[in-house]
PLY file of the C-alpha trace (Angstrom):
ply
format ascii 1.0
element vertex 208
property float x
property float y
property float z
element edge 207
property int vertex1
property int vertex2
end_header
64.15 114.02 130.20
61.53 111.35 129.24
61.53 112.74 125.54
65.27 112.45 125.10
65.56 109.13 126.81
63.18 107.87 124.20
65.37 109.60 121.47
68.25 107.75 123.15
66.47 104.49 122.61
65.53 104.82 119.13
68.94 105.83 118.12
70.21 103.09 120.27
68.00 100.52 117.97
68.58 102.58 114.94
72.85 101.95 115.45
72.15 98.63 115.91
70.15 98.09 112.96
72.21 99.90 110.56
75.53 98.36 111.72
73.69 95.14 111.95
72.61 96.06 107.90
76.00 96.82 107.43
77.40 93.62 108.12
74.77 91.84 106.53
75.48 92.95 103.40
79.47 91.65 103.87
78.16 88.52 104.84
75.89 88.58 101.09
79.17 89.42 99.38
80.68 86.62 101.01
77.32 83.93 100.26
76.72 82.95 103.44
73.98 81.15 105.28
71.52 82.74 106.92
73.05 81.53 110.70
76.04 83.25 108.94
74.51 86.28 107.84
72.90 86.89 111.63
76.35 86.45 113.27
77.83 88.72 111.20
75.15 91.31 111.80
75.50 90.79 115.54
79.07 91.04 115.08
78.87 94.44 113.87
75.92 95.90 115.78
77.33 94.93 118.90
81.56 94.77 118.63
82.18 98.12 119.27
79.81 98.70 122.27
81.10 95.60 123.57
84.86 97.20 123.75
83.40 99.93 125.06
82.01 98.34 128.05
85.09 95.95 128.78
87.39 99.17 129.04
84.87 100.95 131.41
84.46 97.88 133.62
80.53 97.90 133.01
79.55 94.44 132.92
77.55 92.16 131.62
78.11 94.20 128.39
74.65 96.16 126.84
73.51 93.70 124.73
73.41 90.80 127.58
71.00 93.48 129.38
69.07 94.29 127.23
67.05 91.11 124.63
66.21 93.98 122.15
69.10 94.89 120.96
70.01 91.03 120.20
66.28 90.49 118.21
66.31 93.50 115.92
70.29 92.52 114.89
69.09 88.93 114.35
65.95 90.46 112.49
68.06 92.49 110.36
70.55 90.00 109.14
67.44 87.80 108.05
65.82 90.34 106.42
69.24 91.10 104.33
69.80 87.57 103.60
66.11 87.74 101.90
66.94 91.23 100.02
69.91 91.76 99.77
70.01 90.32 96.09
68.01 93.52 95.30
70.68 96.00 96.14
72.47 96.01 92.60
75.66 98.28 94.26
76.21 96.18 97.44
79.53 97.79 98.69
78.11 100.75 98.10
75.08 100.16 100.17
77.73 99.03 103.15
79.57 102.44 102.89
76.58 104.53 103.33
74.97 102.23 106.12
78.62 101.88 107.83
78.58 105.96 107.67
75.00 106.38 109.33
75.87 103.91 112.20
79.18 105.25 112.45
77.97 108.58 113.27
75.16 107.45 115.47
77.71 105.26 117.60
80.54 107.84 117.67
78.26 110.78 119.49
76.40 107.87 121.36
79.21 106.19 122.93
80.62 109.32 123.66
77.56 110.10 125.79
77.72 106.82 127.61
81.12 107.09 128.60
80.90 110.79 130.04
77.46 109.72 131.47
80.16 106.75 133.13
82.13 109.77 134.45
85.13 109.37 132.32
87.55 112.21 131.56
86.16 114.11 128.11
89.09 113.04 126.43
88.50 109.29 127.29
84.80 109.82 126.14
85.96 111.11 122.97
88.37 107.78 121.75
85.67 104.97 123.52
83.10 107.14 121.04
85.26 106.19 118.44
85.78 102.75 119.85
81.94 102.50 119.90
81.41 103.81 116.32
84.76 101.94 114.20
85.14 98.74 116.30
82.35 96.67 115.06
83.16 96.84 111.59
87.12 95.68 112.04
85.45 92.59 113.74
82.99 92.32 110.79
85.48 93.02 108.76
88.24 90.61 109.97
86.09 87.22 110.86
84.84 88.01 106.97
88.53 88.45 105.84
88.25 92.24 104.62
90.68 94.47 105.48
88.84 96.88 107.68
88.08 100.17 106.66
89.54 101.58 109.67
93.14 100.24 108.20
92.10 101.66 104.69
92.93 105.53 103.57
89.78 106.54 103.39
88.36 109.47 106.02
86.73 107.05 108.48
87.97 106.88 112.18
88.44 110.65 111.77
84.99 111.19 111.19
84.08 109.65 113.71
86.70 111.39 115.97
85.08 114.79 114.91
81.97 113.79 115.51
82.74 112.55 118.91
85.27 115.70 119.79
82.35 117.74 118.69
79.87 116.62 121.39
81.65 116.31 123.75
83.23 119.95 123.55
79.52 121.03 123.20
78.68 119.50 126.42
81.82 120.77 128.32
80.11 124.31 127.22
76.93 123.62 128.92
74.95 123.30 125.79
72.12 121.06 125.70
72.39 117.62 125.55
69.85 116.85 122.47
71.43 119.59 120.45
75.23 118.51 121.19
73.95 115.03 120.02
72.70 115.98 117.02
75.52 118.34 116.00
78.40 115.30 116.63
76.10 113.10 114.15
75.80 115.43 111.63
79.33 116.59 111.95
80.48 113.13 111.58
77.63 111.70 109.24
79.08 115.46 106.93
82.80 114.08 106.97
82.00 110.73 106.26
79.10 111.01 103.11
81.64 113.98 101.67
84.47 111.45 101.98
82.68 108.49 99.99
80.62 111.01 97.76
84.05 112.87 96.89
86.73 109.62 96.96
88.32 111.78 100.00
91.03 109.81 101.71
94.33 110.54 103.85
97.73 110.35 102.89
99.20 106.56 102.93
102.97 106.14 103.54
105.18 105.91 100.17
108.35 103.88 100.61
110.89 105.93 99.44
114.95 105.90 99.07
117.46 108.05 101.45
0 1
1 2
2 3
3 4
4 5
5 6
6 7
7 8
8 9
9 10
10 11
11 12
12 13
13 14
14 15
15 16
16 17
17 18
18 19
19 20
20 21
21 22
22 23
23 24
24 25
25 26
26 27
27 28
28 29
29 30
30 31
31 32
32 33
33 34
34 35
35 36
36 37
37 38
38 39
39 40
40 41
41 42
42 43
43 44
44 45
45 46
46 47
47 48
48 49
49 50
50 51
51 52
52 53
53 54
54 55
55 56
56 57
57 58
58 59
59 60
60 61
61 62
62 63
63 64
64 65
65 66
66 67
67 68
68 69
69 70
70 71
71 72
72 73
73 74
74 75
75 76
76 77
77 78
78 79
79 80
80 81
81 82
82 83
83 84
84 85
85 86
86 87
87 88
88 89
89 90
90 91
91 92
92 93
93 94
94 95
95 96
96 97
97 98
98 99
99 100
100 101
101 102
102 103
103 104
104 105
105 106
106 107
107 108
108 109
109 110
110 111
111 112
112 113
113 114
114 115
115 116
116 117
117 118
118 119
119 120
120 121
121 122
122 123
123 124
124 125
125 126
126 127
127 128
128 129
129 130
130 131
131 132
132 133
133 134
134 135
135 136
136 137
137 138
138 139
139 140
140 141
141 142
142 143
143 144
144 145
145 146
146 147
147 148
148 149
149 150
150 151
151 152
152 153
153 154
154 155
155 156
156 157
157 158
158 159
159 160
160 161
161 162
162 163
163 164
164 165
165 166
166 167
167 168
168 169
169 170
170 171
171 172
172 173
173 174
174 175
175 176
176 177
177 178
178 179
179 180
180 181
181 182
182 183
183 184
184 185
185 186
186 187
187 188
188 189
189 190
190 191
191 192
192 193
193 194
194 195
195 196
196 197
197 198
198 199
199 200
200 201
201 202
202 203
203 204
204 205
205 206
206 207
């Protein structure tokens, strides 16, 4: 039990960091200052957790508890604002550290909200709350339109990944391997998607 609440904390700190990264690197596209570019990282790292929280009642939200969570975000947007400028494919580096933290926050929120005692399908849509909602705040104070809202195969990831834990834990199986099967299920889904250019069927206006 030790052990895996250890893993649980490292993957805690490595969501928020990549998330955190994530948003960083929107807030280089869009030249802001560095107060900017730690907002914006916070932003992200914490948004979805945050909604998470509110709709379970669990207040004050995690990152009020917990100073940690609030220094390595802040850490990581100053770092970016000092490196960033060597990442020559910058949107690119967002995908791919928007698709690790989404599938670390997907299976992870899902396991906070069954460890809550909510119904497994509740746990499965706050995981996705967890994992997507951060980056449509990042996305929206920043004036993107969020990738949730695009076509590309991203809150569906995230619902696999999610689905898939939590069905593994109905079943009895362990808890670290149920974890790690969500995240790779939806880290899979998400680098095939961006790899491959997958993305789901938009709506074509069309006459009668």
């Amino acid at each position: 039990m030790i052990g895996f609440e250890t893993l649980l904390r490292w993957l805690d700190l490595a969501g928020i960091a990549v998330f955190a990264a994530s948003g960083a690197l929107v807030a280089s596209r869009k030249q802001l200052d560095l107060v900017g570019f730690m907002l914006i990282a916070a932003v992200t790292g914490f948004g979805g957790g945050t909604v998470r929280d509110l709709l379970m009642g669990r207040t004050p939200v995690f990152w009020l508890r917990d100073p940690a969570l609030l220094a390595v975000a802040s850490a990581v947007g100053v770092l970016v604002f000092f490196t960033a400028h060597r990442i020559e494919n910058r949107f690119r580096a967002l995908l791919w550290a928007d698709a690790v933290g989404l599938a670390l926050y997907a299976v992870l929120g899902a396991e906070i909200a069954l460890v809550g005692g909510v119904a497994p399908w509740a746990a499965v849509l706050l995981g996705v709350a967890t994992a997507t909602f951060g980056g449509v705040l990042r996305d929206v104070v920043c004036n993107e339109i969020p990738l949730l809202l695009r076509k590309e195969v991203y809150a569906l990831a995230a619902l696999a990944g999610a689905a898939a834990f939590v069905l593994l834990r109905m079943h009895g199986i362990w808890r670290d391997t149920a974890l790690l099967a969500g995240m790779a299920l939806c880290l899979a889904i998400r680098a095939a998607a961006i790899a491959r250019g997958w993305s789901l069927p938009a709506y074509a206006a069309r006459r009668d």
